[in-house]
N, CA, C and O of each residue as an XYZ file, in Angstrom:
880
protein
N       1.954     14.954    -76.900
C       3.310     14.439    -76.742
C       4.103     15.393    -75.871
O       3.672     16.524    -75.643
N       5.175     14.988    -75.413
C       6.239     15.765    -74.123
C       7.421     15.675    -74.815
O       7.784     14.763    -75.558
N       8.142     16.939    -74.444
C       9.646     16.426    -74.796
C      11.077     17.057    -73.543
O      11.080     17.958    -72.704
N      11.788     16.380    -73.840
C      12.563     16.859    -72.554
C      13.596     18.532    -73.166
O      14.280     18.777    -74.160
N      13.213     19.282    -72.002
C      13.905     20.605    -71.849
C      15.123     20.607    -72.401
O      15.132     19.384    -72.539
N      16.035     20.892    -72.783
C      17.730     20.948    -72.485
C      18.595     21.410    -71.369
O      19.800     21.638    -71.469
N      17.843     21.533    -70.255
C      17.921     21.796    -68.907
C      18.306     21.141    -67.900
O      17.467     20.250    -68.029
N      18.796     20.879    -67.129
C      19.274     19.663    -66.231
C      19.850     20.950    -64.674
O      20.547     21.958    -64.552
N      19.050     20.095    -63.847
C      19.584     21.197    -62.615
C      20.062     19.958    -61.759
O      19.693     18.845    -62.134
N      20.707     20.050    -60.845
C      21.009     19.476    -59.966
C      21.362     19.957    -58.527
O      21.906     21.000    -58.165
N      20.945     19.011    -57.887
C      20.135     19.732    -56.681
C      20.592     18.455    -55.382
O      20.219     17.283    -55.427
N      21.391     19.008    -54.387
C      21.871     17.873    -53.509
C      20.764     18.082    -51.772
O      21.139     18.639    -50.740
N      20.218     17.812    -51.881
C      19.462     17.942    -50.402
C      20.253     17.716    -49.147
O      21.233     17.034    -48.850
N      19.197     18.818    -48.320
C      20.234     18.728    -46.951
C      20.106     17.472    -46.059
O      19.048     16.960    -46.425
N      20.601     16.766    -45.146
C      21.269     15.816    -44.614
C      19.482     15.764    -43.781
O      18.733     16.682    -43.449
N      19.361     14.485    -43.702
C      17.925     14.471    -43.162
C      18.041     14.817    -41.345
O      17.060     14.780    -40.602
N      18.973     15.033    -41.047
C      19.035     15.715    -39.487
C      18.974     17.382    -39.448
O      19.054     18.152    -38.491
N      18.834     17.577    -40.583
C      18.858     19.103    -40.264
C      17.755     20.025    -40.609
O      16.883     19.694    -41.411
N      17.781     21.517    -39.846
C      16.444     21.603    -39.716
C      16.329     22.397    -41.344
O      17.197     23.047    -41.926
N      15.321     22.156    -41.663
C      14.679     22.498    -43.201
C      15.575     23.733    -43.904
O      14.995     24.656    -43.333
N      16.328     24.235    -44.532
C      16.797     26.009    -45.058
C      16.567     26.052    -46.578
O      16.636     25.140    -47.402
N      16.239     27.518    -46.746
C      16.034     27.364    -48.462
C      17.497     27.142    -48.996
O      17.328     27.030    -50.210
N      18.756     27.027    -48.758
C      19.801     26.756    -48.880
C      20.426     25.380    -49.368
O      21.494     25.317    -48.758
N      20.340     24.602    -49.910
C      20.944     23.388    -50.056
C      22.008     22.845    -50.425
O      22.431     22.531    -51.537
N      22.630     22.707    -48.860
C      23.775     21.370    -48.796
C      23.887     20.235    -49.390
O      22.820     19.675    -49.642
N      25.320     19.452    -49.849
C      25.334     18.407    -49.933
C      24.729     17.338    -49.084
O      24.721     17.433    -47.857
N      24.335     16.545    -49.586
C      23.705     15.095    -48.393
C      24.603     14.098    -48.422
O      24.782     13.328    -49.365
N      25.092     14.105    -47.531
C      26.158     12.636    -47.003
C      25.407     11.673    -46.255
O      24.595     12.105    -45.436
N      25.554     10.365    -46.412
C      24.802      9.345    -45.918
C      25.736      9.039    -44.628
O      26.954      8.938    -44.781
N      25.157      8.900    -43.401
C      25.706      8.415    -41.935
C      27.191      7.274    -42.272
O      27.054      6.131    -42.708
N      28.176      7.745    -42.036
C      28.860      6.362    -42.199
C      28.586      5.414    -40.585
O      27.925      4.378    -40.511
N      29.127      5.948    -39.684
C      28.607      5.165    -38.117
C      29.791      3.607    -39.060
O      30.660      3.488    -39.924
N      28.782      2.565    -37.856
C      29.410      1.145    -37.948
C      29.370      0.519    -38.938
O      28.399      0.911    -39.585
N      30.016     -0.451    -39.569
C      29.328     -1.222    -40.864
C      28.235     -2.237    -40.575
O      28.341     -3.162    -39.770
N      26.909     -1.893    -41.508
C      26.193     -2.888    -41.068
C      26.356     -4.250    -42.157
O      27.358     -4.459    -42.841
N      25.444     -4.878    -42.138
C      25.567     -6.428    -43.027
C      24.323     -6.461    -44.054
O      23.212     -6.121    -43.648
N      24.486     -6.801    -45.158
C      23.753     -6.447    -46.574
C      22.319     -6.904    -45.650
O      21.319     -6.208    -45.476
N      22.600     -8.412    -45.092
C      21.105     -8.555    -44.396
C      20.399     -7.344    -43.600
O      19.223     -7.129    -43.893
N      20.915     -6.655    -42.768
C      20.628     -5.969    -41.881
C      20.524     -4.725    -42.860
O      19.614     -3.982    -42.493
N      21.135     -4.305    -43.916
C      20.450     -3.138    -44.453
C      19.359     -3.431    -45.078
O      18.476     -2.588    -44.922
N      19.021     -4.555    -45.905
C      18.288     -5.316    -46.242
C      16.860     -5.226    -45.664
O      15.799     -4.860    -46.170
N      17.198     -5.703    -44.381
C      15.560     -5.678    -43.117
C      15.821     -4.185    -42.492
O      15.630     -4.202    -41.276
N      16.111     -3.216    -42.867
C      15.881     -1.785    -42.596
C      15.489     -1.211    -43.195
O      15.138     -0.131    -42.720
N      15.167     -1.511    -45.073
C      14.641     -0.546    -45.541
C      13.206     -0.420    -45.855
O      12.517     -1.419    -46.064
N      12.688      0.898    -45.899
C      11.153      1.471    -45.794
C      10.344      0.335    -46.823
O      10.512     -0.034    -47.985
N       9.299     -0.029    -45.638
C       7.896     -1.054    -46.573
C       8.989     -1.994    -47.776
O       8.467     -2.122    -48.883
N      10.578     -2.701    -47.600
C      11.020     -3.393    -48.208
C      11.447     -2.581    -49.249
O      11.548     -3.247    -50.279
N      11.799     -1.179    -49.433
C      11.984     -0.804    -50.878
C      12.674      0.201    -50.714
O      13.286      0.554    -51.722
N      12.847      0.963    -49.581
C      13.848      2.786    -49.852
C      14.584      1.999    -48.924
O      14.107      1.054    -48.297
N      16.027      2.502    -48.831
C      16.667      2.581    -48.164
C      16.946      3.554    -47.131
O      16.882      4.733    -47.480
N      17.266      3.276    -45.830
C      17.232      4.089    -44.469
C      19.051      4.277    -43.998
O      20.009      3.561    -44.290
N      18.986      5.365    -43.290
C      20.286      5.526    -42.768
C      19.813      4.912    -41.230
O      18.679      4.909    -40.751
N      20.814      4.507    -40.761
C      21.058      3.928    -39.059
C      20.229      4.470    -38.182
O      19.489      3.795    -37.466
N      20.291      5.847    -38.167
C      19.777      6.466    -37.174
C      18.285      6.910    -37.447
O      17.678      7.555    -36.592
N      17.633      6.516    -38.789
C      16.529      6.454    -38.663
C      15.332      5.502    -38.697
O      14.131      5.705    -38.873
N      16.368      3.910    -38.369
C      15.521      2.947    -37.929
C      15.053      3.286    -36.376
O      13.983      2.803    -36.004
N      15.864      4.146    -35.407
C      15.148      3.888    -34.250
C      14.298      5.294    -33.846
O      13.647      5.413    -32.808
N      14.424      6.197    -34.749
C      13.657      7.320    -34.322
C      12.235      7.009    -33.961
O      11.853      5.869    -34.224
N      11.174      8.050    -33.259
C      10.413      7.606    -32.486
C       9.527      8.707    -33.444
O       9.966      9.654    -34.096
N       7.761      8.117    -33.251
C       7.364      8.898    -34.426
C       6.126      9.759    -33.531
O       5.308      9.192    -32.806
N       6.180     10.974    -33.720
C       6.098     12.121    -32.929
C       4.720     12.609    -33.494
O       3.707     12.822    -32.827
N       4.835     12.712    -34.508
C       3.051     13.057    -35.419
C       3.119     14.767    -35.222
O       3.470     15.414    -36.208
N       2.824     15.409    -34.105
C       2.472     17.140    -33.960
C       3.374     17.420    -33.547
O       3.466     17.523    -32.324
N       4.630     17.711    -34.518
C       6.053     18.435    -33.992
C       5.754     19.593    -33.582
O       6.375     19.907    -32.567
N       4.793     20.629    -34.109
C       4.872     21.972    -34.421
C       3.524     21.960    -32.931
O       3.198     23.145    -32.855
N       2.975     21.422    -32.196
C       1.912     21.514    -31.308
C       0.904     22.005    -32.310
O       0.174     22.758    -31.666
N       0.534     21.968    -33.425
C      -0.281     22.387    -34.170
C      -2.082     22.046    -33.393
O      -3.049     22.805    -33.327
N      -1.977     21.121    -33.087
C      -3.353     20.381    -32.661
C      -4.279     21.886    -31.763
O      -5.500     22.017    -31.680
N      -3.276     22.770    -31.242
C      -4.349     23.110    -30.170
C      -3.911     25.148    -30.752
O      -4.288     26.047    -30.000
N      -3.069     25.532    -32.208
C      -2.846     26.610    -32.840
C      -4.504     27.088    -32.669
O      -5.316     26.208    -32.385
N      -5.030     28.693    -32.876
C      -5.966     28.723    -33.079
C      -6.513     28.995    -34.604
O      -7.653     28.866    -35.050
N      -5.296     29.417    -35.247
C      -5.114     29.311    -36.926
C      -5.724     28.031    -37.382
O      -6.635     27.876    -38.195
N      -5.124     27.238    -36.782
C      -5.333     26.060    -37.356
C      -6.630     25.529    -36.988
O      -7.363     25.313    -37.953
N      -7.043     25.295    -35.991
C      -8.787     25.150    -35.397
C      -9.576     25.513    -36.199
O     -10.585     24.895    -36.536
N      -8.929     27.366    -36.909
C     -10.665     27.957    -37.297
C     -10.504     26.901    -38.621
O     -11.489     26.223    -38.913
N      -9.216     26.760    -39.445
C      -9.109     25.987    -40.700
C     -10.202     24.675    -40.493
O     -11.233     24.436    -41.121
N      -9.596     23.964    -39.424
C     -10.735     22.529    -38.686
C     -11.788     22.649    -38.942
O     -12.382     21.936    -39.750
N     -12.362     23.750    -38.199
C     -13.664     24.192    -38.226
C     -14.646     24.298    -39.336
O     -15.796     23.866    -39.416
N     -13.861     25.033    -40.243
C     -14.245     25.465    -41.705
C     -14.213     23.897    -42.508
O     -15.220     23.699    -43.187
N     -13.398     23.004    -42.510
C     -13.445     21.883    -43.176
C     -14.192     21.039    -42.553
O     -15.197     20.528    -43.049
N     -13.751     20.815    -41.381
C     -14.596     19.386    -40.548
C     -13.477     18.546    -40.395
O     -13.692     17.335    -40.454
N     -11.939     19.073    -40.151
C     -10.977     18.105    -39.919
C     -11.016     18.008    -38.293
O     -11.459     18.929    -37.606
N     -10.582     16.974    -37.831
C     -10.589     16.795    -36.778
C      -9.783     16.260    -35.835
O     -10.215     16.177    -34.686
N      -8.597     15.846    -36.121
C      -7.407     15.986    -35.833
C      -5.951     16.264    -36.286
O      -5.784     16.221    -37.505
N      -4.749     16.574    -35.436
C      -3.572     16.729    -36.321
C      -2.958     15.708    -36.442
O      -2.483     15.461    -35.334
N      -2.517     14.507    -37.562
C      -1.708     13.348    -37.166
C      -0.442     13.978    -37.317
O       0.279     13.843    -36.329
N       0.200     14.837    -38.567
C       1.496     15.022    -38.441
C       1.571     16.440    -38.607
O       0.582     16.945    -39.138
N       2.831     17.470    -38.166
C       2.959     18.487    -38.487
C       4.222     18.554    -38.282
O       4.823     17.758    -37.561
N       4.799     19.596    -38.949
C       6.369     19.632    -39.068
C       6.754     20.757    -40.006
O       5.919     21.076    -40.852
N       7.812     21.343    -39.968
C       8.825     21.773    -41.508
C       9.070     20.986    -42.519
O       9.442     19.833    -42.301
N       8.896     21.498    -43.908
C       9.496     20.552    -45.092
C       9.843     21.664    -45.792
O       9.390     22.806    -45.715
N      10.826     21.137    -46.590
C      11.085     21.986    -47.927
C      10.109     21.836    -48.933
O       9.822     20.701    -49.314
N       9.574     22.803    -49.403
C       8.897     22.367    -51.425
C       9.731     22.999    -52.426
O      10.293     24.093    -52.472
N       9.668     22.161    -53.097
C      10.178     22.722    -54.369
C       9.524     23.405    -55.203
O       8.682     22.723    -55.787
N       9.563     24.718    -55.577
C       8.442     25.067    -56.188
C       8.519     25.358    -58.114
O       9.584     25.622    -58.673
N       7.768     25.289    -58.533
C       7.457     25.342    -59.882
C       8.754     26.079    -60.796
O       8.967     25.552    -61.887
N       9.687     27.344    -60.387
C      10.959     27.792    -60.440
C      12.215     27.010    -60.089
O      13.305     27.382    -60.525
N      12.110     26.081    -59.416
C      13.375     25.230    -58.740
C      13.712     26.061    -57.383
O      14.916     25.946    -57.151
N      13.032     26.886    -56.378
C      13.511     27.141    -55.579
C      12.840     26.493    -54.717
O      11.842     25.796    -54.903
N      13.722     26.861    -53.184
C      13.430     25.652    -52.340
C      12.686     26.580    -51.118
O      13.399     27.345    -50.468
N      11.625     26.512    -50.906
C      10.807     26.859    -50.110
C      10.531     26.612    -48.624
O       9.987     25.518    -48.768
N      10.506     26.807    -47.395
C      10.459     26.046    -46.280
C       8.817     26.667    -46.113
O       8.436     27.802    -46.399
N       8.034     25.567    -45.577
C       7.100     25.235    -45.619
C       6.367     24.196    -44.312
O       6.946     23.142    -44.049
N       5.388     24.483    -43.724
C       4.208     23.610    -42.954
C       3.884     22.620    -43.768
O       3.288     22.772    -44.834
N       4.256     21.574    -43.310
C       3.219     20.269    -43.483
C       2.033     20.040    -42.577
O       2.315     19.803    -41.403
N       1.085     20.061    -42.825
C       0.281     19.084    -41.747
C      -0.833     18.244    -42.707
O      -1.438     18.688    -43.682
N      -0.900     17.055    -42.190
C      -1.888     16.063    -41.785
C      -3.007     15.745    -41.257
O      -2.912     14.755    -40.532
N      -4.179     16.254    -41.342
C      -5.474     15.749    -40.779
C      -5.773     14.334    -41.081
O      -5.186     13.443    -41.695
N      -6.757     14.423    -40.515
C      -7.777     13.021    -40.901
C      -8.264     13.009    -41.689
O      -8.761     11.926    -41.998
N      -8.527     14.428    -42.779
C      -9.296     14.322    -44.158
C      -8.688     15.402    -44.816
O      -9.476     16.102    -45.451
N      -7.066     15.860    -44.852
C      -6.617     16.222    -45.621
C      -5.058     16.725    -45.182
O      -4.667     16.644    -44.018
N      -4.071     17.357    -46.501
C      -2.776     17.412    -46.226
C      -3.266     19.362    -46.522
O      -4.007     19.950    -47.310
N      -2.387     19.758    -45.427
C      -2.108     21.246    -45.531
C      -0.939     21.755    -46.366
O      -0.076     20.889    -46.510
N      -0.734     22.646    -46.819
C       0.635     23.393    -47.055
C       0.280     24.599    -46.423
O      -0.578     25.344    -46.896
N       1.094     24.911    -45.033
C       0.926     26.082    -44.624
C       1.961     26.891    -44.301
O       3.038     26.495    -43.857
N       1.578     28.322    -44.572
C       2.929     29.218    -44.298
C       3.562     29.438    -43.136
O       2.804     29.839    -42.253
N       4.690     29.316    -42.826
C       5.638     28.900    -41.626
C       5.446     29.919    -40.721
O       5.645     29.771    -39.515
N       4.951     31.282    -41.392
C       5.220     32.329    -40.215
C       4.160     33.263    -39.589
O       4.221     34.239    -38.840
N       2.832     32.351    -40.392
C       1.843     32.635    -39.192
C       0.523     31.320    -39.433
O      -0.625     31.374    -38.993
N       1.149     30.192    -40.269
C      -0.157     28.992    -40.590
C      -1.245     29.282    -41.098
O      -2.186     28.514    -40.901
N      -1.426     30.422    -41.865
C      -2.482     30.402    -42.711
C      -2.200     29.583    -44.295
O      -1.153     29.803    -44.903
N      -3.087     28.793    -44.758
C      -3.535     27.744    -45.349
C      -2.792     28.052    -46.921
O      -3.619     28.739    -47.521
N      -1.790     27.865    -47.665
C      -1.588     28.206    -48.890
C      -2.464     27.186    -49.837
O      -2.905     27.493    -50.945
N      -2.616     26.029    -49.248
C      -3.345     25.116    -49.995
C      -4.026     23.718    -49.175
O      -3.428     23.047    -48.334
N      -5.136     23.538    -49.563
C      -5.667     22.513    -49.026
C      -5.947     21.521    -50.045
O      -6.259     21.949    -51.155
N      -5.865     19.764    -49.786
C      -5.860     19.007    -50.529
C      -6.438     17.534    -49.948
O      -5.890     16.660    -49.276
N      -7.642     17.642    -50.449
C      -8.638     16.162    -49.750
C      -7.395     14.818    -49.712
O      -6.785     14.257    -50.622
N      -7.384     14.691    -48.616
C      -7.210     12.612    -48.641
C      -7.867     11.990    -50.094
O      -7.326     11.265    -50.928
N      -8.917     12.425    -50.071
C      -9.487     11.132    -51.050
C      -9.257     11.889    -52.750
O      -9.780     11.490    -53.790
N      -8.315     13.068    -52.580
C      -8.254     13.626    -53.765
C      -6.238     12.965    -54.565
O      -5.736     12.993    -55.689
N      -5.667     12.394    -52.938
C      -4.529     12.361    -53.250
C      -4.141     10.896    -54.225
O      -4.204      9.818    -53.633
N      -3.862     10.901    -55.272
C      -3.932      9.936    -56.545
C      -2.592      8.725    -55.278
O      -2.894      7.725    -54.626
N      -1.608      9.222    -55.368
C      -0.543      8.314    -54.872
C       1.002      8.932    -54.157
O       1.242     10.078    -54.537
N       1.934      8.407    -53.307
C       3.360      9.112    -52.964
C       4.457      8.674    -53.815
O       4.240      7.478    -54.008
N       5.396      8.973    -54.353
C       6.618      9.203    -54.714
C       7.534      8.786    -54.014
O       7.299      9.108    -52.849
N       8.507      8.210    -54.107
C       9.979      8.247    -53.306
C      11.167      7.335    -54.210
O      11.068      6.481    -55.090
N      12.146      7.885    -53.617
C      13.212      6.922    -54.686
C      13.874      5.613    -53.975
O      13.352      5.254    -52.920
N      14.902      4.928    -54.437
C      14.692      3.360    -53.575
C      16.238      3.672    -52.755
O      16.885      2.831    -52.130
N      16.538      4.865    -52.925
C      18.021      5.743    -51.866
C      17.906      6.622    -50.783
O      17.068      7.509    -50.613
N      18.782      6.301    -50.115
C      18.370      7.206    -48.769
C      18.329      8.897    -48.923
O      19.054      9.603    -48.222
N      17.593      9.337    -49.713
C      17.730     10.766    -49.930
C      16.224     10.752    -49.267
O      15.477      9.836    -48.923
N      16.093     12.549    -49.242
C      14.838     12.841    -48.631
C      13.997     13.309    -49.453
O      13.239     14.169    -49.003
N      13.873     12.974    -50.676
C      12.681     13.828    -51.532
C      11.809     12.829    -51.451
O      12.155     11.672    -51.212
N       9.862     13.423    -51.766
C       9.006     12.550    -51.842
C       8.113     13.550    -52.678
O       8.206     14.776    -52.639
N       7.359     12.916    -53.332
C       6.222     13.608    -54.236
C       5.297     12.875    -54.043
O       5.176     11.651    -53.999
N       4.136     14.338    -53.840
C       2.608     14.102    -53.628
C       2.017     14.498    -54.891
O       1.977     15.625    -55.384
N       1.604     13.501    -55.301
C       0.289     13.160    -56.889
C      -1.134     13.202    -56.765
O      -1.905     12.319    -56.387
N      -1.368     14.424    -57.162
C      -2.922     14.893    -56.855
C      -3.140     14.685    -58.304
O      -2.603     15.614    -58.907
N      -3.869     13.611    -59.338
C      -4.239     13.570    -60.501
C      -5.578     15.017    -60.832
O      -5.703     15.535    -61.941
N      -5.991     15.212    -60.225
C      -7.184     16.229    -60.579
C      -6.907     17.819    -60.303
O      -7.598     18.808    -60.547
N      -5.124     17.608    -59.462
C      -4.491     18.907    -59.501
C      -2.974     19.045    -60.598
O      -2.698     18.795    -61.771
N      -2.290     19.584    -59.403
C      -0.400     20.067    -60.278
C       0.033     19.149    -58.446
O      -0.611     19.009    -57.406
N       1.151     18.817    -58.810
C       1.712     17.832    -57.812
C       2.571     18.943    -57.019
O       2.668     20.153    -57.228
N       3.154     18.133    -56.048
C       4.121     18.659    -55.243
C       4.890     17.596    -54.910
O       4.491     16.435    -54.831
N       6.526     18.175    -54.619
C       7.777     17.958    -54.538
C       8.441     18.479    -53.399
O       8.711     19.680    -53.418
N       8.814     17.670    -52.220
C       9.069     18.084    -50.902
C      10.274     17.203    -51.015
O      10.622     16.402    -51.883
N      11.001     17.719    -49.482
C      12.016     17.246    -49.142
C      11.877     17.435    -47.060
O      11.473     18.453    -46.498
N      12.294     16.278    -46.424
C      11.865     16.206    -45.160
C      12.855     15.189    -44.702
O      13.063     14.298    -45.525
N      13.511     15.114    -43.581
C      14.047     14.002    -42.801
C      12.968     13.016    -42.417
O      13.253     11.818    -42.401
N      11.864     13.387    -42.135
C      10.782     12.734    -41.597
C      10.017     12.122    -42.555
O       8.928     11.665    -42.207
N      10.493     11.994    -44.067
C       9.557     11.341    -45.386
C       9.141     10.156    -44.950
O       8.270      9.775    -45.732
N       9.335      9.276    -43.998
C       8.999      7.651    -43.534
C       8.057      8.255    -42.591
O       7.284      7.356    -42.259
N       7.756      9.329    -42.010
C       6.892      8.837    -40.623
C       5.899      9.692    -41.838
O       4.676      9.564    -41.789
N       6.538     10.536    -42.879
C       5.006     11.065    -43.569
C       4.672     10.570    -44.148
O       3.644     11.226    -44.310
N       4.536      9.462    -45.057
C       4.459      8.231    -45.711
C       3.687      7.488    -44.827
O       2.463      7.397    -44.919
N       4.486      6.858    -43.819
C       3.626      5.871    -42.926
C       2.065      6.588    -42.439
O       1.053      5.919    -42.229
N       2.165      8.218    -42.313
C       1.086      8.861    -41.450
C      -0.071      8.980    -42.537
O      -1.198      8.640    -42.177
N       0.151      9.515    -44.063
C      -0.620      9.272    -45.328
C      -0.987      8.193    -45.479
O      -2.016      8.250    -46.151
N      -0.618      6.710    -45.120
C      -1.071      5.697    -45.500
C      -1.867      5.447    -44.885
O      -2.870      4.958    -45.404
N      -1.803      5.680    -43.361
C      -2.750      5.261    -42.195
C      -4.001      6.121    -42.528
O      -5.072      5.651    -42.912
N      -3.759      7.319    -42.352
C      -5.224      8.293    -42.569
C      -5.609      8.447    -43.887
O      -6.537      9.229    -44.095
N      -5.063      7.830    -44.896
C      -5.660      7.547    -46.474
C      -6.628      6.034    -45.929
O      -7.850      6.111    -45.800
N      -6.040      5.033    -45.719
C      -6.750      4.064    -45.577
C      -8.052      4.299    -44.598
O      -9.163      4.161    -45.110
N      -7.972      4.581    -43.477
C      -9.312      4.783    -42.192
C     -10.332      5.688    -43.562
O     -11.386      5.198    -43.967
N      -9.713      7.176    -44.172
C     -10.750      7.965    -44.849
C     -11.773      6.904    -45.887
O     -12.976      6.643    -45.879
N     -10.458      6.414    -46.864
C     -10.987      5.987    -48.075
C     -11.597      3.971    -48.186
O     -12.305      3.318    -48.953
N     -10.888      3.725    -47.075
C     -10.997      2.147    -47.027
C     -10.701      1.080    -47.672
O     -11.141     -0.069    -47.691
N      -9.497      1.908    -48.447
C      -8.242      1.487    -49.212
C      -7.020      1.960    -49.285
O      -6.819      3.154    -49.063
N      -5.961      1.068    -49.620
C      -4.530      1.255    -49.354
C      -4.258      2.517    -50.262
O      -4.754      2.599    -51.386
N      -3.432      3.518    -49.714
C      -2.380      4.227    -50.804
C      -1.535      3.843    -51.669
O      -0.644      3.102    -51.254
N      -1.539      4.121    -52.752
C      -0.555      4.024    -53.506
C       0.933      4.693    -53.291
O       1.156      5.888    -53.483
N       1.941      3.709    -52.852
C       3.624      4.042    -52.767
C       4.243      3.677    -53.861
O       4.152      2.498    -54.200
N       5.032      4.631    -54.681
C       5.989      4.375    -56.046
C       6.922      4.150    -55.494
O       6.964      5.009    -54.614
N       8.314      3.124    -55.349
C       9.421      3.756    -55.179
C      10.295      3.365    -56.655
O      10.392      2.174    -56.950
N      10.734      4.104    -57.288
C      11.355      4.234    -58.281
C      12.534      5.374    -58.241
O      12.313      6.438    -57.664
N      13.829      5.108    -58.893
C      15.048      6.055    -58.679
C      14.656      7.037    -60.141
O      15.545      7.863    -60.349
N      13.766      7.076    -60.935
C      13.547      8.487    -61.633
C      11.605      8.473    -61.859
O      11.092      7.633    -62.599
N      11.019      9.192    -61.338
C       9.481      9.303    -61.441
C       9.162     10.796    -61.862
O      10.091     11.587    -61.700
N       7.788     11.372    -62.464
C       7.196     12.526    -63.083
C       6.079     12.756    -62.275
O       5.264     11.897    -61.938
N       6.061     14.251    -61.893
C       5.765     15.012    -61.428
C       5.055     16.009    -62.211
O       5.624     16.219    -63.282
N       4.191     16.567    -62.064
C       3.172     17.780    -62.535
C       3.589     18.974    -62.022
O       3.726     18.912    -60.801
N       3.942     20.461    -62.687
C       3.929     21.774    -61.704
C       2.916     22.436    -62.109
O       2.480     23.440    -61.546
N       2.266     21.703    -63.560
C       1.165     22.477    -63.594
C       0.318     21.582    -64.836
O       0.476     20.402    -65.151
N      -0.783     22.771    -65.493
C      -1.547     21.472    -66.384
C      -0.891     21.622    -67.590
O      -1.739     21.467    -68.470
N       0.330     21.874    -68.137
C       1.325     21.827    -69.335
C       2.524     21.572    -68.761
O       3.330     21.570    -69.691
N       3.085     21.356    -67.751
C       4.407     21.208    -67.903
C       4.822     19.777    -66.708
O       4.417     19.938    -65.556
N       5.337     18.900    -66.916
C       5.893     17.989    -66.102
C       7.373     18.074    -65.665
O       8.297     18.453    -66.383
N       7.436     17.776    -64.730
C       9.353     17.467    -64.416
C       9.320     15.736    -64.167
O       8.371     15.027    -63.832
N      11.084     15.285    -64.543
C      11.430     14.576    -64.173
C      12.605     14.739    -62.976
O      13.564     15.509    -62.934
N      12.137     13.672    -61.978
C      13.622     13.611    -61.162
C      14.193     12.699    -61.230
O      13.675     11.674    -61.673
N      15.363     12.742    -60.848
C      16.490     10.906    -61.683
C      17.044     11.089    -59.989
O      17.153     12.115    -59.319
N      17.276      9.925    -59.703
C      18.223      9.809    -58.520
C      19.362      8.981    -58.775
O      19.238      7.904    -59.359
N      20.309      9.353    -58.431
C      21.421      8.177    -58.662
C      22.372      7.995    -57.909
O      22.851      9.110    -57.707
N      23.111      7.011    -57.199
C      24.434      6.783    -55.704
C      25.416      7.670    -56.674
O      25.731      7.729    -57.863
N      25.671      8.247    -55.574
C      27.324      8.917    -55.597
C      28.349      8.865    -54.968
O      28.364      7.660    -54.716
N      29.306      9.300    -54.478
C      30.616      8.976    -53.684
C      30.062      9.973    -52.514
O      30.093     11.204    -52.504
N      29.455      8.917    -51.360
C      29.258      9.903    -49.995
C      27.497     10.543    -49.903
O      27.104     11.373    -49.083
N      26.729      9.936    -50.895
C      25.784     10.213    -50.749
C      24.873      9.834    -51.967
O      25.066      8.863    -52.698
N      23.753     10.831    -52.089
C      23.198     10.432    -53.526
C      22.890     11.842    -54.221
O      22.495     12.838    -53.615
N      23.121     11.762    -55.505
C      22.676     13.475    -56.396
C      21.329     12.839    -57.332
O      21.055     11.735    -57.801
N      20.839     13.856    -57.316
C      19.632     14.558    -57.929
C      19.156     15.186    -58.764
O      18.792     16.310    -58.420
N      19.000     14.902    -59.782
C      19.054     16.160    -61.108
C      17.234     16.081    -61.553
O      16.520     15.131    -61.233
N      16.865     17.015    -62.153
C      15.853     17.562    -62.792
C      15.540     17.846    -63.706
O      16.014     18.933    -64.037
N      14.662     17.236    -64.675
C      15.021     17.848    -66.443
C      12.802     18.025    -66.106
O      11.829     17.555    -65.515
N      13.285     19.059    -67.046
C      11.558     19.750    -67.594
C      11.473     19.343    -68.748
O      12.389     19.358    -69.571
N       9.929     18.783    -68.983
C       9.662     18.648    -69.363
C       8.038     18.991    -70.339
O       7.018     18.395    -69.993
N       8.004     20.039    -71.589
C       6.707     20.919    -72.025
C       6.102     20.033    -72.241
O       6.809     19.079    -72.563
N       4.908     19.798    -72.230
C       3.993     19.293    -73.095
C       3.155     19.906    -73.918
O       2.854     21.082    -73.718
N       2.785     19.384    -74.692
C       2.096     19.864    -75.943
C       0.697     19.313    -76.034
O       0.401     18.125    -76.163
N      -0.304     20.572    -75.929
C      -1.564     19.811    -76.322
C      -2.099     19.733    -78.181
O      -3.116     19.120    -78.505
């Protein structure tokens, strides 16, 4: 059985235009023009998250970081048998303490990296065909969680959560020859380790959306 902490953190993520800081800003959603319930309607992600304006037309880039041709990253290739980069970039993680970490993403063809920002050596490697399912909430915030059932999960935050989503689905499906699993739900559970779970709750606020966190022990 689990029970919830008496703990509650709350935690506002930075504005999905900005570049990654362990620091976290409030998140204000784009005001821009008014659009029409239809038109927000046919903008949001795979029918279910909601998008701000300016990130229906962004253009999807895959190797922000030129990672593809690093030589860090090659010998990693080498050693696994990955063989290309689909995405690379900055993200925040959240780590097992509640602090906010800036962090390498990358994407192969047969697995997701977490690598350290300030010289790409490998903190963790994690098979495609090991990743259980993604996370996201049905609000324009930027958190997403990766569900490794046979590991402890992870909890990121990225402007780019739609092109990493879309890029996991594509190179989950070609590996495994089946669809990924996408949650979108406004409160889902997370693993930091093999006893302890978190919950995250999302909920609209005035000018954006907040975020809170309750822990949760479990008991074997």
């Amino acid at each position: 059985c689990s029970s919830l902490v008496p703990q509650v953190v709350d935690i506002h993520p930075m504005s999905s235009e900005a570049e990654p800081r362990t620091s976290l800003g409030s998140e204000v959603e784009d005001l821009g023009d008014q659009t029409t319930a239809q038109e927000e309607e046919d903008n949001k992600f795979m029918g279910q998250k909601e998008r701000r304006r300016s990130s229906a037309v962004k253009m999807f880039l895959g190797d922000y970081l030129g990672l593809g041709t690093n030589n860090t990253v090659l010998k990693l290739f080498a050693k696994h048998g990955d063989k290309k980069v689909a995405f690379s970039d900055f993200v925040i993680k959240v780590n097992r303490r509640l602090k906010m970490q800036k962090r390498v993403l990358l994407i192969s063809d047969l697995a997701i990296y977490n690598l350290d920002p300030s010289n790409y050596k490998s903190k963790r490697r994690i098979s495609l065909r090991d990743l259980g399912s993604v996370c996201l909430s049905q609000y324009s915030d930027n958190f997403f969680a990766l569900r490794i059932p046979s590991e402890y999960d992870y909890l990121m935050v990225s402007g780019k959560k739609t092109e990493i989503v879309t890029t996991l689905l594509q190179q989950y499906q070609q590996l495994n020859g089946q669809p990924l699993t996408v949650i979108f739900s406004n409160f889902f559970d997370y693993r930091i380790n093999s006893d302890t779970v978190r919950e995250i709750r999302f909920s609209k606020v005035e000018g954006g959306v907040s975020t809170q966190l309750f822990t949760k022990q479990s008991r074997r």
